[in-house]
matplotlib code that plots the C-alpha trace (Angstrom):
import matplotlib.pyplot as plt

x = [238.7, 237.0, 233.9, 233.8, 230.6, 226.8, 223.9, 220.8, 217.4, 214.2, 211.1, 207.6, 205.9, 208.6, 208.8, 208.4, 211.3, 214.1, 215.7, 216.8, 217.9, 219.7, 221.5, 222.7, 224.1, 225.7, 227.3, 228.9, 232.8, 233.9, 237.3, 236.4, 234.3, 230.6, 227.5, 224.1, 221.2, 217.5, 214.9, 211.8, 208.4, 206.6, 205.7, 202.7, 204.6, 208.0, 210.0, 212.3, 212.4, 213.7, 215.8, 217.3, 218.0, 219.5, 222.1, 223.3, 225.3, 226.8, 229.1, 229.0, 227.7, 224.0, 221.2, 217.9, 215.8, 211.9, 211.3, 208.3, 210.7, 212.2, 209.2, 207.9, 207.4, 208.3, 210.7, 212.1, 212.3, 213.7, 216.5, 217.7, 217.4, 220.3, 222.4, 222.1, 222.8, 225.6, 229.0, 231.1, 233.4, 231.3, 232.3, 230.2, 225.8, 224.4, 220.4, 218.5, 215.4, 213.6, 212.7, 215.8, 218.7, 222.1, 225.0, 227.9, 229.7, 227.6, 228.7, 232.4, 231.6, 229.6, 232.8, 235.1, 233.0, 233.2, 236.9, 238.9, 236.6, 236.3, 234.6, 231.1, 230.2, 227.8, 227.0, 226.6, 223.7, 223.6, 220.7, 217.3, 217.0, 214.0, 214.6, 214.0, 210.5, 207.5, 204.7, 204.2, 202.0, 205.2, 207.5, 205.2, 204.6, 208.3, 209.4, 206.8, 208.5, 211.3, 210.6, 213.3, 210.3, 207.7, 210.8, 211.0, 215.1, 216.3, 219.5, 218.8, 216.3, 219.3, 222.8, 223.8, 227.0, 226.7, 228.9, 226.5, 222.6, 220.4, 219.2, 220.1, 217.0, 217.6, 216.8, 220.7, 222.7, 225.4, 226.0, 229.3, 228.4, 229.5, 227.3, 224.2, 224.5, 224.1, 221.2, 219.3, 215.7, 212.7, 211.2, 207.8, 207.3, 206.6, 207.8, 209.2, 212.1, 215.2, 213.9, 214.0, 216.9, 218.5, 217.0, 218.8, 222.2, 222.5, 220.6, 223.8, 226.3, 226.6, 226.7, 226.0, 227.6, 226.4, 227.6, 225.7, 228.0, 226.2, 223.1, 220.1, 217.4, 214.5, 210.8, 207.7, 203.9, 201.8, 198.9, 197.6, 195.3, 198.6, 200.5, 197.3, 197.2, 201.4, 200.9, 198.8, 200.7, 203.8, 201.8, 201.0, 204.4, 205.9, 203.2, 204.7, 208.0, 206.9, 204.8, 208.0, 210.1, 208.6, 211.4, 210.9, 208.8, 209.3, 207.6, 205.7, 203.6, 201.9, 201.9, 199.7, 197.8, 196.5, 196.3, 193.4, 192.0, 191.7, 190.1, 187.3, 187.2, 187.6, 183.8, 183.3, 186.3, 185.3, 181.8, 183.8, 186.9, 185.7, 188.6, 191.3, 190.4, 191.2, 194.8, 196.3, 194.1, 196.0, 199.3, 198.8, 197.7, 200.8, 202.9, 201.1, 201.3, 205.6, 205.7, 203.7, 206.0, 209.1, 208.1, 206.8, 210.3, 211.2, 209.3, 208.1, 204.9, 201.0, 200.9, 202.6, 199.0, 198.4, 200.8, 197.2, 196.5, 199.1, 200.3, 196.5, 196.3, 199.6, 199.0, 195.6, 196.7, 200.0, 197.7, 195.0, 197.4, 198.7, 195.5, 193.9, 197.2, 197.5, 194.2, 191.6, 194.5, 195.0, 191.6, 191.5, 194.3, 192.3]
y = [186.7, 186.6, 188.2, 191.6, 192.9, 191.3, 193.2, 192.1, 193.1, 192.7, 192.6, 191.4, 191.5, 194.0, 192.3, 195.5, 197.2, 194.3, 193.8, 197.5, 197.4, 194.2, 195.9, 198.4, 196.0, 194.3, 197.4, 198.3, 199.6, 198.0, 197.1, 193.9, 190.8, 191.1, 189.1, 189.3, 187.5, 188.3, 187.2, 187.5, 187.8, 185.2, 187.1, 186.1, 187.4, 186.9, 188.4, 185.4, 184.6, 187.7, 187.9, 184.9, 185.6, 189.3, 187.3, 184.2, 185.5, 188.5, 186.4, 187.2, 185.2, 186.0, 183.8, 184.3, 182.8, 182.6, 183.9, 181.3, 178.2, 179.7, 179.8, 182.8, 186.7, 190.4, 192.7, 191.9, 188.3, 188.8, 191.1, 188.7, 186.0, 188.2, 188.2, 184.5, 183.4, 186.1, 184.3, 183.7, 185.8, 188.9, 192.0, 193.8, 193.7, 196.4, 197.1, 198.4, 198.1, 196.8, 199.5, 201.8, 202.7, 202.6, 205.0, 202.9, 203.7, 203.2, 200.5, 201.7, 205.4, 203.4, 200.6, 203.3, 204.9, 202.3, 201.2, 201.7, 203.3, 203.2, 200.6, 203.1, 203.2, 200.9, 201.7, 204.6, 205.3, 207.9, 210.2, 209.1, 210.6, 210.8, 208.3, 209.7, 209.4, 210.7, 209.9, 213.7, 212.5, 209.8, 213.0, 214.8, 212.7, 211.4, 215.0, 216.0, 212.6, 213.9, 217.7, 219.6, 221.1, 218.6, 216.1, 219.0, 219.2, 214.9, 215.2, 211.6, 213.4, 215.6, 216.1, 217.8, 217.8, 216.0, 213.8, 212.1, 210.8, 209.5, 206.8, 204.9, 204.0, 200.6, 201.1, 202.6, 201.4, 198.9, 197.7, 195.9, 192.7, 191.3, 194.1, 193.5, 190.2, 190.8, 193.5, 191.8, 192.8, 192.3, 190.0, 190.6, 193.9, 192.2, 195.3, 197.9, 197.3, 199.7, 202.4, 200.1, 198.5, 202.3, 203.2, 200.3, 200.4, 204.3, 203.8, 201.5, 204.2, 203.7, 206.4, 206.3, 208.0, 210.1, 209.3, 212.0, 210.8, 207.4, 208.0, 205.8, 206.9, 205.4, 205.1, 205.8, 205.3, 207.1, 206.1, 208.7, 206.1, 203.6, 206.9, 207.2, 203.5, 203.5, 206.8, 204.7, 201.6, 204.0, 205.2, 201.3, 201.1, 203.5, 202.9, 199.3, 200.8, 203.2, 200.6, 198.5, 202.1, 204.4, 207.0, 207.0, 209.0, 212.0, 214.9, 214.4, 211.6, 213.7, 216.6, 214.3, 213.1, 216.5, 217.9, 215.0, 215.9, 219.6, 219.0, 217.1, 219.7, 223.0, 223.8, 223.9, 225.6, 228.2, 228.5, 229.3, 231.0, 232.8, 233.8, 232.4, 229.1, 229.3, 230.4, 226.4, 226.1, 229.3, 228.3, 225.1, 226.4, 228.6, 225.9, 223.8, 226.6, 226.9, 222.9, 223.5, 226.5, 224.3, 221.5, 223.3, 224.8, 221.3, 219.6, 222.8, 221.3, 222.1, 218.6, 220.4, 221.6, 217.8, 219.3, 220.2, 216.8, 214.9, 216.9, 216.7, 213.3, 212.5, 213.8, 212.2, 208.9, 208.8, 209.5, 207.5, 204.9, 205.9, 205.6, 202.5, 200.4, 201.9, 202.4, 200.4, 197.3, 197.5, 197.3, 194.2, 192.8, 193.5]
z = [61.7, 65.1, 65.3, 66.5, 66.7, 66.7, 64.6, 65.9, 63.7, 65.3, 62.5, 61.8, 58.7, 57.2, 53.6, 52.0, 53.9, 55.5, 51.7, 51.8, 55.3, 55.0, 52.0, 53.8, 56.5, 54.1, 52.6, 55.8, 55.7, 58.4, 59.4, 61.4, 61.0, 61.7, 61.8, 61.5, 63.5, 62.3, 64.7, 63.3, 65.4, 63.6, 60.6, 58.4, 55.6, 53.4, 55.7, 57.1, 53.2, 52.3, 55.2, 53.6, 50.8, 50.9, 53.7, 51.7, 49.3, 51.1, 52.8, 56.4, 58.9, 60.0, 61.4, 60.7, 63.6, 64.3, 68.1, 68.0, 67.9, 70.7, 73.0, 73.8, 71.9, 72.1, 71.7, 74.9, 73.9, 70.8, 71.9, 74.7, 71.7, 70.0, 72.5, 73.6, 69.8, 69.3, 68.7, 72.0, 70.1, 69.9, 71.9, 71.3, 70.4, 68.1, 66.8, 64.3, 63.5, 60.0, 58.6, 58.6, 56.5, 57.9, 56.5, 55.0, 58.4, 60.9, 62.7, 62.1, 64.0, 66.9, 67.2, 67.3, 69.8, 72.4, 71.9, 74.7, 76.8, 80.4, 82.2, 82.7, 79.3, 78.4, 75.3, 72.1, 69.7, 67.0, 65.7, 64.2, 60.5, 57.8, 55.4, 51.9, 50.3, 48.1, 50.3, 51.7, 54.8, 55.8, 55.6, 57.4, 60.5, 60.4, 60.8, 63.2, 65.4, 65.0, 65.4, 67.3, 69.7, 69.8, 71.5, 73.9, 72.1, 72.4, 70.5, 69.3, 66.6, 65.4, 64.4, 68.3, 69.2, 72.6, 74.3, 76.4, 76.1, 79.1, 76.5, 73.1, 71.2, 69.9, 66.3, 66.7, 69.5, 70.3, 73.3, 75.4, 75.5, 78.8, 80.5, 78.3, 79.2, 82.8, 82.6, 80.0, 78.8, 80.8, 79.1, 81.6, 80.1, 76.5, 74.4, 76.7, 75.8, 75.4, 77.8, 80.7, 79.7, 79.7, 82.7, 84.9, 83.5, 84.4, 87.5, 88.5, 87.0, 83.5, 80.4, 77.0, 74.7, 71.6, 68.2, 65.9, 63.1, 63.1, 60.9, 60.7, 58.5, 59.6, 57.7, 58.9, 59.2, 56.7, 58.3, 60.9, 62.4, 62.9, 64.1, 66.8, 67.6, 67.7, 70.5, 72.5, 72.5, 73.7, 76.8, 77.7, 77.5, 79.5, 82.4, 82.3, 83.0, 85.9, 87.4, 87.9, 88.3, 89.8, 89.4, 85.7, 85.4, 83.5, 82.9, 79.9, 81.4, 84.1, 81.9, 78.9, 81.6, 83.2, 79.6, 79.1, 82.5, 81.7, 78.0, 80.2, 82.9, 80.7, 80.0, 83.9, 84.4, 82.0, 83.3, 87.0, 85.6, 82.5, 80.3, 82.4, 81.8, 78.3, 79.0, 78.7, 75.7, 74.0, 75.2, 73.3, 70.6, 70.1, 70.7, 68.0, 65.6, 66.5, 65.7, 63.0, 61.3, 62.2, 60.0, 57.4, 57.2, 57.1, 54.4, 52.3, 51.7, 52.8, 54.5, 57.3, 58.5, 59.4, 62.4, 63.9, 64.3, 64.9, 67.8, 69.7, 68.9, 69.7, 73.5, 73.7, 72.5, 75.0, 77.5, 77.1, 77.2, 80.4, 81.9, 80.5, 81.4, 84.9, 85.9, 84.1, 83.8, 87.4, 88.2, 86.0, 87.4, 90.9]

ax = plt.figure().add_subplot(projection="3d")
ax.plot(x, y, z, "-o")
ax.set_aspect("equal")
plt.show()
């Protein structure tokens, strides 16, 4: 049978998580041939080995390749990697990361998602969901990340009957090939990967459509000074983007970055403005304590109050980011 679709997984030291997730690749019902191509950023762990084994005997085709034979490293690099080793066959390339779950029909839903379409779709994703566990502080922060309010309502965090999204986050997506060979990642921007990516193909007319039936339940950090560190990282990112876009920017990175401004600035404010400089800092405050009863709902458990913390540092951390990449790097750079 020819080859239908191409799954690419990107990972790096995931040995304690890419045996489940290959599983579930290989558990797949779908009605056409598949493979699989792992590319692996070097790990210093038993990942490729793993990878390696879980693949052989489930009788598809995969590949499980080391991006650091290849030359270079990052997501960007890796993804491109996927789609230059794909079979010539391949129609079509789909993602997911290492540490998710897929449901047994995932790739089937996103497959039947793009057949037949017209010629502006680029591509479908489905919704990010909490992958089961005991760890009360991983529930916690993987429901805050995904928190109906806290994402300011992304229907890629939910079930939302939508038929379009402005983006597919890679960790579920699948792509037509012959268009995603032509936009390619930027492999410049290291790891800023699928938002760019995104961002080009609808700025030159293409859609993406919204598959909430095609669940991926995806783990998370329990670490809340990885989840700070991960926050950071994502504001680096994103000011790579908007340096090379400058129409990308959104909202939430001015807004993160005056929020930091006005936490250094509110005791002079307050000395000038009295009480009315406090107003932001109660607005916040009940917006924190909203997040905070909506994942409480969630996860019925007293970790929930960790919402206090993860939401402030969550900001701080973005924006931080922001700055130190486009102010302090460009200075650097200078």
């Amino acid at each position: 049978m020819l080859i239908k679709v191409t799954l690419g997984i990107v990972a790096k030291n995931e040995e304690e998580n890419i045996a489940s997730t290959l599983e579930s690749i290989t558990a797949q019902e779908f009605n056409h041939s598949y493979e699989v191509i792992v590319v692996d950023g070097n790990s210093t762990d038993k990942t490729r080995e793993i990878a390696e084994n879980v693949l052989k005997s489930s009788g598809i085709p995969y590949k499980v390749l080391n991006e650091a034979d290849f030359g270079f490293y990052g997501l960007c690099f890796a993804r491109n990697l996927v789609i230059d080793k794909s079979d010539p066959a391949s129609g079509y390339i789909a993602f997911t990361d290492a540490d998710c779950i897929l449901a047994k029909d995932w790739l089937q839903k996103l497959y039947d998602s793009m057949e037949g379409t017209d010629g502006d779709i680029a591509g479908a994703g489905g919704p990010r969901l909490i992958a089961e566990t005991n760890n009360k502080k991983e529930l916690v922060i993987n429901s805050f990340l995904t928190s109906f309010l806290a994402s300011g309502g992304n229907p890629a965090f939910s079930k939302r009957r939508v038929r379009f999204i402005k983006s597919i986050a890679n960790y579920n997506a699948i792509y037509k090939k012959e268009i995603i060979s032509k936009f390619r990642y930027d492999e410049e921007l290291i790891i800023s990967d699928d938002n760019e990516l995104n961002f080009r193909l609808q700025r030159a007319g293409y859609k993406f459509c919204y598959v909430p039936d095609a669940g991926v339940w995806h783990r998370e950090t329990d670490s809340i000074r990885e989840f700070a560190r991960n926050m950071f990282s994502y504001g680096v990112n994103i000011s790579n983007t908007v340096r090379k876009h400058r129409s990308m920017v959104r909202i939430n990175v001015p807004v993160t970055v005056a929020f930091i401004l006005y936490l250094i600035l509110v005791t002079p404010l307050y000395v000038w403005m009295g009480i009315l400089a406090l107003i932001p800092l109660i607005l916040y405050l009940i917006f924190a304590i909203s997040v905070f009863f909506e994942i409480s709902l969630k996860t019925k458990t007293l970790y929930s109050l960790m919402v206090f913390l993860l939401l402030p540092i969550q900001h701080l951390a973005y924006g931080l980011g922001v700055l130190y990449n486009l102010v302090l790097n460009s200075s650097n750079k200078r």
